[in-house]
C-alpha positions in Angstrom: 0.0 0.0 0.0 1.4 3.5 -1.0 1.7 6.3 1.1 -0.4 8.2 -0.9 -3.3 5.6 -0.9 -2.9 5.7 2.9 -3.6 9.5 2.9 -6.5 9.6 0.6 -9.5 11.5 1.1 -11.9 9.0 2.5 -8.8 6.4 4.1 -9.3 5.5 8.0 -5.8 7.0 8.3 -6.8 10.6 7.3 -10.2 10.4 8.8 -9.5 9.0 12.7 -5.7 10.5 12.5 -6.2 13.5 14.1 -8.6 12.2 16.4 -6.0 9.5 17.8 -3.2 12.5 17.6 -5.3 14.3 20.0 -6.0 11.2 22.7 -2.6 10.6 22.8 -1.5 14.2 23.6 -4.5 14.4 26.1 -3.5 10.9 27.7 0.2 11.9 27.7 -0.7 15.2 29.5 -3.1 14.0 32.0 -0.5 11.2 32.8 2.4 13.7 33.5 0.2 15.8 36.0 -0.9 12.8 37.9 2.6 10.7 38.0 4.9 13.4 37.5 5.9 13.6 41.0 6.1 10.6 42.6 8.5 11.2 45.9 7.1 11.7 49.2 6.6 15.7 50.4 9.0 16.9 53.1 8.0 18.9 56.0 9.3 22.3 54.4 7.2 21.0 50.6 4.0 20.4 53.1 4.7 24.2 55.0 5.3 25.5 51.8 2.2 24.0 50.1 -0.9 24.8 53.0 1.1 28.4 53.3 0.6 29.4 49.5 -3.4 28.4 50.0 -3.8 30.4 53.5 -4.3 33.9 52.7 -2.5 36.7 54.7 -4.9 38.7 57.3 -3.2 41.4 56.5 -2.0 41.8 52.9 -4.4 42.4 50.3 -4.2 39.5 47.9 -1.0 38.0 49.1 -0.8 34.4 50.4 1.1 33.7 53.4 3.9 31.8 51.3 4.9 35.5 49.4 3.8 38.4 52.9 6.9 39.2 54.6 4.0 40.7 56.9 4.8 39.5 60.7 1.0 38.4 60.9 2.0 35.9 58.1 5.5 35.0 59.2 3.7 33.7 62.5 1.4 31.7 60.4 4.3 30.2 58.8 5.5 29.4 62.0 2.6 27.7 63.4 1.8 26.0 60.4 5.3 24.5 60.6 4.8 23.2 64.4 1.3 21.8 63.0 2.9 19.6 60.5 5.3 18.6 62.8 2.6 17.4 65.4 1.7 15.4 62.3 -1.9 17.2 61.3 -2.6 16.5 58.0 -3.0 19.2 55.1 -6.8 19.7 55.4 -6.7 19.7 59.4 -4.4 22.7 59.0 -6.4 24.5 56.4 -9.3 23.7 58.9 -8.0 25.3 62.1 -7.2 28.2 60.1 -10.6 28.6 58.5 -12.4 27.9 61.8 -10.2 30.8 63.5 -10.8 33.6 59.9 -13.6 32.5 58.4 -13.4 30.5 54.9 -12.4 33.6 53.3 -8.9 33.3 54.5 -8.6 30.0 51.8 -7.3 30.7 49.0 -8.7 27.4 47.3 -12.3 26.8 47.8 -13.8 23.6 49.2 -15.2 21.0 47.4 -18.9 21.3 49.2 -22.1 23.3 49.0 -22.0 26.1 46.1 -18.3 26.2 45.8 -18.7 22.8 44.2 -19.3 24.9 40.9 -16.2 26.2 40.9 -14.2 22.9 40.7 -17.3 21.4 38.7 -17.7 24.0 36.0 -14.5 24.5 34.1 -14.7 20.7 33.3 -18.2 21.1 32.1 -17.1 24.3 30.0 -14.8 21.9 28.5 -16.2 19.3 27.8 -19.2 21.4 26.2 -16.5 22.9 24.1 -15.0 19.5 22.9 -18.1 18.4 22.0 -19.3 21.5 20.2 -15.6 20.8 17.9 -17.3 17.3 17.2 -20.2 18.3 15.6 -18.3 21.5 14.0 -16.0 18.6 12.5 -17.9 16.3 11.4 -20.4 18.7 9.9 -17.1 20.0 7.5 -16.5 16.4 6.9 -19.9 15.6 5.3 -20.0 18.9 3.9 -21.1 18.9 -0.3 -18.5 19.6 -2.3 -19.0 21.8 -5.0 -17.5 21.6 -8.2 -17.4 23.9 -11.6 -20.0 22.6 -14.0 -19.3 22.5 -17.7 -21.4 25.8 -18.3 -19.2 27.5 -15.3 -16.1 26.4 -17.4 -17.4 27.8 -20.6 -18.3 31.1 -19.4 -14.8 31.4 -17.5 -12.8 30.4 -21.0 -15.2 33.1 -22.7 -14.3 35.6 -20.2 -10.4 35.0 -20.4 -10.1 34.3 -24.0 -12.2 38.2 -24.5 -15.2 36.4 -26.8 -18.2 38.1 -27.2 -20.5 37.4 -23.8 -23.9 38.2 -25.6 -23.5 35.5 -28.0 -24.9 31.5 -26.7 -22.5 31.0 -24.8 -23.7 33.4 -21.9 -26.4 31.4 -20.6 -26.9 33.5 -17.3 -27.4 36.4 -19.1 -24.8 38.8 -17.7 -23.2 40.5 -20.9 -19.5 42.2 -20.8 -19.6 43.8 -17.8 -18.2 41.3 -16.3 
């Protein structure tokens, strides 16, 4: 089988090519955010991690992890003690939130109407994807339109300068054009 039999309009290869280019890069992606990091977090990774979700009290805008502010510099402190006493992540985040409010999180939680923040970008994208489905295979079942012999005729009339009123201008449209 050529090459060029293997990319002809209609072949498998041409029409599910694309489609298997994009899985694959998808697959590959999604795989590198999950696994990419495999080793265990150290004490300092988990301080550093909870403190650039924990807004500053004091700083507009500003996690803990980037205020030199002394308000955040204590948080840093305690949050460092906390991991130490073995709390996990979300215990931390909790005792902090209990103590501010929920505004003091950076990232929202997963419950009651902040669930549409986590829920609708994936949504939004999967609407999207399937709104390039249809847009594709629309253009693939599109009608192509060709030049009929009469279109043909009238455009070697026009280049060749013949006279456009004679039988040959069907359509009706004289020199003008």
């Amino acid at each position: 089988m050529s090459s060029s039999s293997l990319f002809a309009k209609g072949s498998p290869i041409r029409r599910w090519g694309p489609w298997i280019a994009v899985v694959v890069v998808a697959v590959a992606a999604l795989s590198l955010a999950a696994f990419g990091t495999r080793s265990a977090p150290t004490a300092q990774d988990r301080v550093s991690s909870i403190s650039r979700t924990v807004k500053c009290p004091v700083c507009s805008g500003e996690s803990v992890a980037e205020s030199n502010a002394p308000a955040s510099q204590e948080i840093r402190r305690q949050i460092a003690e906390q991991v130490q006493q073995g709390q996990t992540d979300d215990e931390i985040r909790s005792f902090y939130a209990a103590k501010y409010g929920q505004a003091i999180l950076l990232t929202p939680s997963a419950s009651g109407v902040n669930v549409l923040v986590w829920i609708l970008p994936i949504v939004a994208l999967a609407v999207g994807i399937a709104a390039l489905v249809i847009v594709f295979r629309r253009w693939a079942t599109m009608p192509q339109e060709r030049a009929s012999e009469e279109d043909r005729e009238l455009v070697e009339t026009a280049l060749h300068g013949g006279d456009a009123s004679d039988e040959h201008d069907p359509h009706g449209e004289g020199a003008s054009r």
